[in-house]
N, C-alpha and C positions, 0 to 999 in steps of 0.2 A: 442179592435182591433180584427175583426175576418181576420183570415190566413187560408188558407187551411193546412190540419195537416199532409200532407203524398202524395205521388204518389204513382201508381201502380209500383212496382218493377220490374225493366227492368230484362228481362231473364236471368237466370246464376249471378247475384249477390249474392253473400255468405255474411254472416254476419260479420262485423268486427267492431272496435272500433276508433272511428274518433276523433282528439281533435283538436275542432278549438283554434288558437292563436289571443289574438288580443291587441295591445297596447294603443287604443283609449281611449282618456277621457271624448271624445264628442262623440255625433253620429254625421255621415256624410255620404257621398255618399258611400263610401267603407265598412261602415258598414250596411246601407239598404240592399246592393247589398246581404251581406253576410247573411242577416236574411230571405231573398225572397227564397235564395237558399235553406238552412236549416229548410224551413220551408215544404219544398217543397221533401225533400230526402227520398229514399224508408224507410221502418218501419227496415227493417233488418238493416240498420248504427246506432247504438249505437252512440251518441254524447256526449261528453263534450267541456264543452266552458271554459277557461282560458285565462283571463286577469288581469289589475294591478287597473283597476276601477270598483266598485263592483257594480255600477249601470248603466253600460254599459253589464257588465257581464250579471247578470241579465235583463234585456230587451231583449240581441240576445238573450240567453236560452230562454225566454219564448213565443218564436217564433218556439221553436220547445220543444214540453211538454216532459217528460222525462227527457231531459238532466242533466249532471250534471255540477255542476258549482265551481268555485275554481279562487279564487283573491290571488296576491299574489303583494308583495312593486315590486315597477317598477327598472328595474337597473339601476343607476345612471349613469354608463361610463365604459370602460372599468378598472377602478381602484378597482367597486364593485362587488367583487370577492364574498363577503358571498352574493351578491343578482345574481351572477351565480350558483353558489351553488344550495342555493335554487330551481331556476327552472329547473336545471339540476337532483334534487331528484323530485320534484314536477312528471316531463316527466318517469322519471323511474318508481314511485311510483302509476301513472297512465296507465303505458304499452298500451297506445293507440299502433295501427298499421300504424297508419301515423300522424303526426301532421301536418296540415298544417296553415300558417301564412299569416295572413290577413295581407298587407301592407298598408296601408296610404298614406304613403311616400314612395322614395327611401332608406328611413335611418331606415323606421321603424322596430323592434322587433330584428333588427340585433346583441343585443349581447344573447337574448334570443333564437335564432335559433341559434347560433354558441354555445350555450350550448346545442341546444337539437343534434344538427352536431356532438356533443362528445359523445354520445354514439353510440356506436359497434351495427351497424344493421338499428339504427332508421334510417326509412325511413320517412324523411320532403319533404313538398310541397310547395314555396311559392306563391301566388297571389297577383303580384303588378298591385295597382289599380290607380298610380299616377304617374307621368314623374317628379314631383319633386323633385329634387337632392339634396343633401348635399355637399354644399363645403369643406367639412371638410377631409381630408386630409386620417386620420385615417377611417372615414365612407367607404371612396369609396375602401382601401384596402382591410378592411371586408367585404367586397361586392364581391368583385374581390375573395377572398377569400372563401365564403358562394357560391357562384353562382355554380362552378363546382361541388360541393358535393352534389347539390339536388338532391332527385331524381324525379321532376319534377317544373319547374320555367314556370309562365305563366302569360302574363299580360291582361289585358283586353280589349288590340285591338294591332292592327299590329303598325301603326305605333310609338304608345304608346311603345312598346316593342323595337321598333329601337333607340327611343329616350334613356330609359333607358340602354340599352346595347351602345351607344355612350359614357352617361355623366359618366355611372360607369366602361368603359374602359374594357370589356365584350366580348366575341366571339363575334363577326357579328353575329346572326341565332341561338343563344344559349336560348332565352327566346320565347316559345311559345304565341300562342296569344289563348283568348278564350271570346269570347261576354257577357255579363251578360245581359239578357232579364230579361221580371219585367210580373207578372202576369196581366192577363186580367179583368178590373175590370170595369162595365158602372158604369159611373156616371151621375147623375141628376144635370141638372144647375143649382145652387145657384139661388133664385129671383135677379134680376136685381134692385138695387138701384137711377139708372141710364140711360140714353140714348146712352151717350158715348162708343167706343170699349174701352176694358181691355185688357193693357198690363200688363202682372206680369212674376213675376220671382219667385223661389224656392231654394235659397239660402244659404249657411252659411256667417252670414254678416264680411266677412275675404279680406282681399288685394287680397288674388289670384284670386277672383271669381268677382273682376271686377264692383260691384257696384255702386261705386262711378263714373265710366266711363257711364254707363248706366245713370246716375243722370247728368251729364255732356253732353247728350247727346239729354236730353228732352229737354232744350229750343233750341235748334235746330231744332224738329222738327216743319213740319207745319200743319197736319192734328191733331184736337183734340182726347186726349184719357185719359182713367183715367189710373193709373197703381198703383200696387198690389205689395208689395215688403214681401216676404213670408220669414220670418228668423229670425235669434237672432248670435249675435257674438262678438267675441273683438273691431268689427269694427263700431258697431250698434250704438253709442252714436255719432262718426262724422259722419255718413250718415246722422242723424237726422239735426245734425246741417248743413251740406252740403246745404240738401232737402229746409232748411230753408233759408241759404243764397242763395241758388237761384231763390227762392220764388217761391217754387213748394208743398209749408205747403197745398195748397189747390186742388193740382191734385193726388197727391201720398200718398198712407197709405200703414204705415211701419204694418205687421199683423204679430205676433208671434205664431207659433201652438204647442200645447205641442208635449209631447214623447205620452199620451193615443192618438193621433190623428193622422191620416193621413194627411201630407201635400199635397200628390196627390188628395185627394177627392178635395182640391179649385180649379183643372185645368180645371174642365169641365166649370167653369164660365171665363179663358179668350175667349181672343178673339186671341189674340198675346201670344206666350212666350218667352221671350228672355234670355238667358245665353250668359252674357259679359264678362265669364272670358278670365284674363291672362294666365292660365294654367290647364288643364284638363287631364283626363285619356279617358275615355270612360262614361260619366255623366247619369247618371241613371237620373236626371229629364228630359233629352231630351226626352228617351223611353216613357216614363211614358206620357209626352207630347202627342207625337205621337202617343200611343195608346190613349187617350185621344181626339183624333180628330184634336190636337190644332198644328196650323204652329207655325214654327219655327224661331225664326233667335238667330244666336250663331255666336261663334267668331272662327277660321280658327287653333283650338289648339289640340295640344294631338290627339283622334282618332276622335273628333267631324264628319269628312266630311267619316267616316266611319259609320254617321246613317243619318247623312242628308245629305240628295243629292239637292245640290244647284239651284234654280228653279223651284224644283219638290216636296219637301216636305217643304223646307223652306227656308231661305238665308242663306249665308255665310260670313263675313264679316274681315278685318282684326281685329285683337284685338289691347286696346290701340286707338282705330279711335273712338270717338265719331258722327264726321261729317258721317263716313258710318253708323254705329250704327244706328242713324238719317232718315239716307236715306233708309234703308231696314225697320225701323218700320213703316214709311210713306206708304212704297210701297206696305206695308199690310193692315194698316191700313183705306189706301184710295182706299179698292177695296176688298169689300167685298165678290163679285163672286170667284176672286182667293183666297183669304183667306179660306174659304169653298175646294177649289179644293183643295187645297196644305193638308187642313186637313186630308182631304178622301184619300190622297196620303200618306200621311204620319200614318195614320193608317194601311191603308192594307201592307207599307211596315214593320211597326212595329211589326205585328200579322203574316208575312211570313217571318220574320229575325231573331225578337229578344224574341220570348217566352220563357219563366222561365221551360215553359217541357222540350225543346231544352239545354236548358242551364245545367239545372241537368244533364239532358243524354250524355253530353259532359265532365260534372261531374265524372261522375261515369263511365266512359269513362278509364276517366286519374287515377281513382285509380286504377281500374283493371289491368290497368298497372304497376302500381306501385307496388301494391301486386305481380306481376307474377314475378316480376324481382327483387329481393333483393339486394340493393345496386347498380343497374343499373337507368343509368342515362334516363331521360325518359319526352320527348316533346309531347308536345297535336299536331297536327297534325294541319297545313292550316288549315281556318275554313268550318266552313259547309254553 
């Protein structure tokens, strides 16, 4: 996989020690986001990456060469005190200047930043990248809890951050918002196997990303297309079986891409992409899309209608609707002229909103902050 290794370092950045956190066992969008970024940061950020899966660990680090790297046992609940401990020596042991915590979830890394919360000084950052909540009772007080003491909390789009500061009972206006763009990359269209348009998706094959609703939604339509189901997941053995009782074994191929391979390079070959999930943050395969040339239709969730703009880049649709799902791949499908427009709309908005320079610099923005003000609290600012 080649990455670009560095940016030019923005004016007045001093060098400092940065330790990303992350509690992932798989890669997912929230972890792409974070390896685009990091791959991308001036040479003067010293990075280490720390998590509890050493081959998640390893993958972000090698997205940005240098770094160092450190796995440690995941903490079980709040009952496992010797695996607080640990991460709590681990933070000290490594005197980063700021830790900041890659989220997942709403629930994620939280008793790992309420250990790094217990040292005198450290300044943590966290970035939630999901509206997904924890019903869990104890979750949302440590939330409630963790939230005020950061000194900088940012999610990755506006309304995303509304949603989170509702379900975790949270100041109105206390969690920043910050975009994550994806770098610019052309791609060459895969040979065509086919005549048909390609619909495909880019997915982890999971309940919340809506799948199976998308597969529910193809004998519906009435324009022919092949479609491309790009993924692997806990969910991936009943899609197959779904695919089959609905007898679609002969439109739809299920395609798994490894971790050495980019899943973006298969976009330049649709024609459609569509994201059906139930619940989203700010979805980096949309961008990727977009820069990619390719329309859009996605489902009405998390900050979605914060990169696509409904009729102009791609559709909008409610989520859980298969019959509209239906109706907006049709609308694309069978009209090739707009398909092409919405592309070229959705590119130049992709490449004037959401670029990965942009993003660093909004980065390195928020630490400078952070570093100036010790122990003050400290928001990324409306977006750019």
């Amino acid at each position: 996989m080649t990455e670009p290794q560095g940016a030019d370092a923005p004016l007045g950045v001093q060098p400092f020690h940065l330790l990303v956190y992350s509690d992932a066992t798989v890669r997912g969008g929230a972890e792409m986001t974070l390896v685009a970024m990091l791959a991308r940061l001036p040479e003067q950020i010293r990075v280490t990456v720390l998590g509890v899966e050493s081959e998640v660990v390893e993958w972000i680090a090698s997205h940005r060469p240098g770094s160092a790297t450190e796995v440690l046992a995941p903490i079980a609940n709040r009952s496992d005190v010797a695996g607080m401990r640990a991460h709590r020596r681990a933070f000290r042991r490594l005197r980063p200047d700021i830790i900041q915590f890659n989220l997942s979830a709403t629930w994620s890394c939280q008793w790992a930043m309420a250990a790094a919360l217990s040292i005198p000084g450290q300044r943590v950052v966290a970035v939630e990248n999901s509206p997904l909540a924890s019903e869990h009772s104890t979750s949302r007080r440590l939330k409630r809890w963790t939230s005020p003491r950061l000194a900088g909390h940012v999610a990755v789009g506006e309304r995303t951050a509304r949603m989170i500061e509702q379900s975790g009972e949270l100041r109105p206006g206390s969690i920043g918002h910050l975009y994550h763009g994806v770098e610019i990359i052309e791609h060459d269209p895969p040979p065509r196997t086919g005549m048909l348009p390609i619909v495909g998706t880019i997915a982890r094959h999971d309940p919340v990303k809506g799948i199976d609703v998308l597969l529910d939604a193809l004998p519906l339509t009435d324009r022919p297309s092949s479609v491309v189901l790009i993924g692997d997941g806990p969910e991936h053995a009943a899609l197959v079986e779904q695919c089959t009782r609905l007898g679609l074994d002969g439109r739809v191929e299920f395609r798994v891409v490894p971790w050495s391979e980019r899943a973006r390079d298969h976009l330049a070959g649709f024609d459609v992409f569509v994201l059906p999930s139930r619940l989203e943050g700010f979805p980096v395969t949309i961008m990727e899309a977009m820069l990619a040339g390719v329309p859009v239709v996605a489902t009405d969730v998390g900050s979605v209608r914060e990169s696509v703009r409904d009729g102009v880049t791609g559709l909008v649709v409610p989520p859980e609707d298969p019959a509209a799902l239906a109706a907006a791949i049709d609308e694309l499908v069978g009209d090739p002229d707009r398909r092409r427009a919405m592309g070229d709309a959705a590119r130049a908005d992709a490449e004037a909103r959401f670029t990965l320079d942009a993003t660093v610099a909004a980065y390195v923005a928020l630490w400078q902050r952070v570093l100036a003000g010790p122990g003050s609290r400290v928001l990324l600012p409306t977006p750019r």
